[in-house]
C-alpha positions as CSV (number, residue, x, y, z in Angstrom):
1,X,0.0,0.0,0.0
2,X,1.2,3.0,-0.9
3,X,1.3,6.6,1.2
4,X,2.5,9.5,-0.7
5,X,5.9,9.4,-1.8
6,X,6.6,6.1,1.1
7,X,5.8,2.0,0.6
8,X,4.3,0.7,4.0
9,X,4.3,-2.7,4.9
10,X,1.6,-3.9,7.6
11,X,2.1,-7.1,9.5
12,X,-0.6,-9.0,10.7
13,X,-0.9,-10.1,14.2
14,X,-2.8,-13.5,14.7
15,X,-6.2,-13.1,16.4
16,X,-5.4,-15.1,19.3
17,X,-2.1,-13.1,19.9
18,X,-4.1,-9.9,19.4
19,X,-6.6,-11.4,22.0
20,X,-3.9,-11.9,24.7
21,X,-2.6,-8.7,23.9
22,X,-6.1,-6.5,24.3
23,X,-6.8,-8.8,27.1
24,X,-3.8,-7.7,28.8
25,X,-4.3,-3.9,28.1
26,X,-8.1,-3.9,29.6
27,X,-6.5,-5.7,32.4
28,X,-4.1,-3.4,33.0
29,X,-6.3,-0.1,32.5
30,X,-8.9,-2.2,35.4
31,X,-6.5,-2.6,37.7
32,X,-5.7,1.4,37.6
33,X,-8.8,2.4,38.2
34,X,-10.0,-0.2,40.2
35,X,-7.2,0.3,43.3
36,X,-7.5,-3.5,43.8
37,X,-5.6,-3.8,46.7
38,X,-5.3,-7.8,46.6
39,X,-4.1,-7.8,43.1
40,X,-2.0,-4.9,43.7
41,X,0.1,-7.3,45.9
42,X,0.9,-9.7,43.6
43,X,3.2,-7.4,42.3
44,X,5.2,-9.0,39.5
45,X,4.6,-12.8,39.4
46,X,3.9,-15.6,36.8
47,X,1.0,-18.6,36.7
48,X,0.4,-21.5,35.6
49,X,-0.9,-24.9,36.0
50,X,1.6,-25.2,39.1
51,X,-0.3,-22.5,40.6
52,X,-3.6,-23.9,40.2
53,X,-4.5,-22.2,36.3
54,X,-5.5,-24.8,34.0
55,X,-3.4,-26.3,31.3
56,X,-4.0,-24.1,27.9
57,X,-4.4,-20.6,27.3
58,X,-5.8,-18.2,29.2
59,X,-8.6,-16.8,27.1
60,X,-10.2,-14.0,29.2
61,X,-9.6,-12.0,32.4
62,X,-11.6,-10.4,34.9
63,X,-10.5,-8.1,37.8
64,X,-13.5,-8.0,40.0
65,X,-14.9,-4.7,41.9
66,X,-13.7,-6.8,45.3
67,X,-10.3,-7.2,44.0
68,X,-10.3,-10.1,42.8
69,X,-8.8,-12.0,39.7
70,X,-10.9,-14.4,37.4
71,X,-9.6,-15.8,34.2
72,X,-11.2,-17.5,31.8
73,X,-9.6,-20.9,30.2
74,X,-10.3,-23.8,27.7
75,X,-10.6,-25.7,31.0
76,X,-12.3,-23.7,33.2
77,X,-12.9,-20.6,35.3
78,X,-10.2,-20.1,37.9
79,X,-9.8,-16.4,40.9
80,X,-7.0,-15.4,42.4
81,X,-8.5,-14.6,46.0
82,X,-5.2,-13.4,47.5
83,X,-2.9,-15.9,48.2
84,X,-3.9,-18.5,45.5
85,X,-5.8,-19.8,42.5
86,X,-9.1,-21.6,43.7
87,X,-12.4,-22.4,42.2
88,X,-14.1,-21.3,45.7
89,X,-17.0,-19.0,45.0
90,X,-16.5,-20.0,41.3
91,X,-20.0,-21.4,40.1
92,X,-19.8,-25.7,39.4
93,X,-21.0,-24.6,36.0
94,X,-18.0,-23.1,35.1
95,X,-15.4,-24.5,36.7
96,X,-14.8,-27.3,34.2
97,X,-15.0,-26.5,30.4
98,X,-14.2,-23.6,27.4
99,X,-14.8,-20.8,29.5
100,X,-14.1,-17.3,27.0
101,X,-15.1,-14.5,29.2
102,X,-16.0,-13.3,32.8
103,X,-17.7,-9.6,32.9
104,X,-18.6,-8.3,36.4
105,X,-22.3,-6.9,36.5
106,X,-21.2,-4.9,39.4
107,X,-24.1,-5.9,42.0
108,X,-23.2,-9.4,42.7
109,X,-23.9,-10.6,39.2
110,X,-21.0,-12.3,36.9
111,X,-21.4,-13.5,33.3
112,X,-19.4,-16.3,31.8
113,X,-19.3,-16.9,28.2
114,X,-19.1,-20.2,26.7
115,X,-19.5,-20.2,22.7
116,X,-22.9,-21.6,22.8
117,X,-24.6,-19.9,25.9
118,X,-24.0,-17.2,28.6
119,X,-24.4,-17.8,32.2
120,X,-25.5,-15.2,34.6
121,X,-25.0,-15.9,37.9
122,X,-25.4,-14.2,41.4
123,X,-22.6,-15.4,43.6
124,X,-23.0,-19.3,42.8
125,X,-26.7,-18.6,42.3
126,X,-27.3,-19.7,38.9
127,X,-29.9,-16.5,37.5
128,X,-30.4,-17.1,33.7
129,X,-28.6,-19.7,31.3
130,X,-29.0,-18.0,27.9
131,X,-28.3,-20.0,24.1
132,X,-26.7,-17.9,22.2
133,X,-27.4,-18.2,17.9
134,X,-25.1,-19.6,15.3
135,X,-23.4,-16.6,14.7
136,X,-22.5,-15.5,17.8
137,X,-19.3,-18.4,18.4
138,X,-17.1,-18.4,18.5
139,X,-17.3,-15.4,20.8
140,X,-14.1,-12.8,20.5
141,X,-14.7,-10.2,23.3
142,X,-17.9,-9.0,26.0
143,X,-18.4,-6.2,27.8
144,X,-21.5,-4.7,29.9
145,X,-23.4,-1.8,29.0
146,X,-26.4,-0.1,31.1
147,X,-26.7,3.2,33.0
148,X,-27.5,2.9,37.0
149,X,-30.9,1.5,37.6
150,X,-31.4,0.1,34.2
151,X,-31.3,-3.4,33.0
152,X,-28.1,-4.1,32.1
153,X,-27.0,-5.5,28.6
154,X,-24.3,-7.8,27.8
155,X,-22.8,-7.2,23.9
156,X,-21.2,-9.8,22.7
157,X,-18.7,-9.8,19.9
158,X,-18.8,-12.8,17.6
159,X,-18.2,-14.4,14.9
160,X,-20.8,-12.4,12.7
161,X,-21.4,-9.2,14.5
162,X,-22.6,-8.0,17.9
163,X,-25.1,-9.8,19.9
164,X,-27.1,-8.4,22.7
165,X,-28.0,-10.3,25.4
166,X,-30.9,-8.2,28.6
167,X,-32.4,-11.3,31.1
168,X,-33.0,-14.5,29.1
169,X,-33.1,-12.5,25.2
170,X,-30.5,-12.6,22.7
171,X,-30.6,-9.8,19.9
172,X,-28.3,-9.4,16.7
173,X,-27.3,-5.5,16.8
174,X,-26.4,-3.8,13.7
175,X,-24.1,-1.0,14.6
176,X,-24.5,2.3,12.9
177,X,-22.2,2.8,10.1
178,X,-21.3,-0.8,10.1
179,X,-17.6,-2.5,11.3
């Protein structure tokens, strides 16, 4: 592709290296303005399946408004509560499986995203179990939208477009202007 008088090359980054990378970033900008104090103490350190994470990648993250650190795995939904990696106060549902994403509701409530259904859950309280359409796994990225008081929605990014998900309803969103 050509610029002016200049030849620039652009190089590709592969999705799931791209993933880790935007995971990391969104991690990093929560844990700023989140103060979390117990993740905040980690300082520098490194996981794995030593330390109680699952074998395979780590495909989402999740610092929670309590300070705690939930990621998301082909095997399961591991937190961090402090001084290890445990599965207590992880729901049974999803501590065994593809897990892609945890999103914090922010009163109690936590999503996980599988590719073929999101679970909202209320501690270990299981609220709704949504199936998500065709087109919606794999799922890429999730994040929680709503003003105080409202009921909040989840949008999901997949495979062919965003996907809304308020209670127990899914709805394909067309975004203005298009992708």
């Amino acid at each position: 592709m050509t610029f002016g008088h200049r030849r620039r090359t652009f190089v590709t980054i592969p999705l799931q290296r791209a993933l880790l990378l935007s995971l990391a970033a969104q991690l990093f900008a929560a844990s700023l303005a989140a103060q979390a104090p117990r993740v905040r103490e980690i300082g520098s350190a490194s996981f794995g399946r030593r330390e109680g994470i699952p074998a395979g990648p780590v495909l989402g993250m999740m610092l929670g408004r309590d300070g705690s650190l939930w990621v998301a795995t082909q095997r399961g939904v591991r937190r961090y509560s402090g001084s290890g990696w445990t599965t207590d106060g992880v729901p049974a549902e999803v501590t065994t499986g593809l897990v892609r994403a945890v999103v914090d509701g922010g009163d109690g409530t936590r999503y996980f995203l599988r590719n073929n259904e999101v679970l909202q859950h209320r501690g270990v309280t299981l609220l709704h179990r949504v199936a998500l359409p065709a087109g919606a796994s794999p799922n890429y990225s999730a994040a929680l939208t709503g003003a105080l008081g409202t009921i909040p929605v989840l949008v999901i990014g997949g495979r062919d477009g965003l996907y809304e998900v308020s209670g127990s309803t899914v709805e394909s969103v067309a975004p203005s202007g298009g992708l």
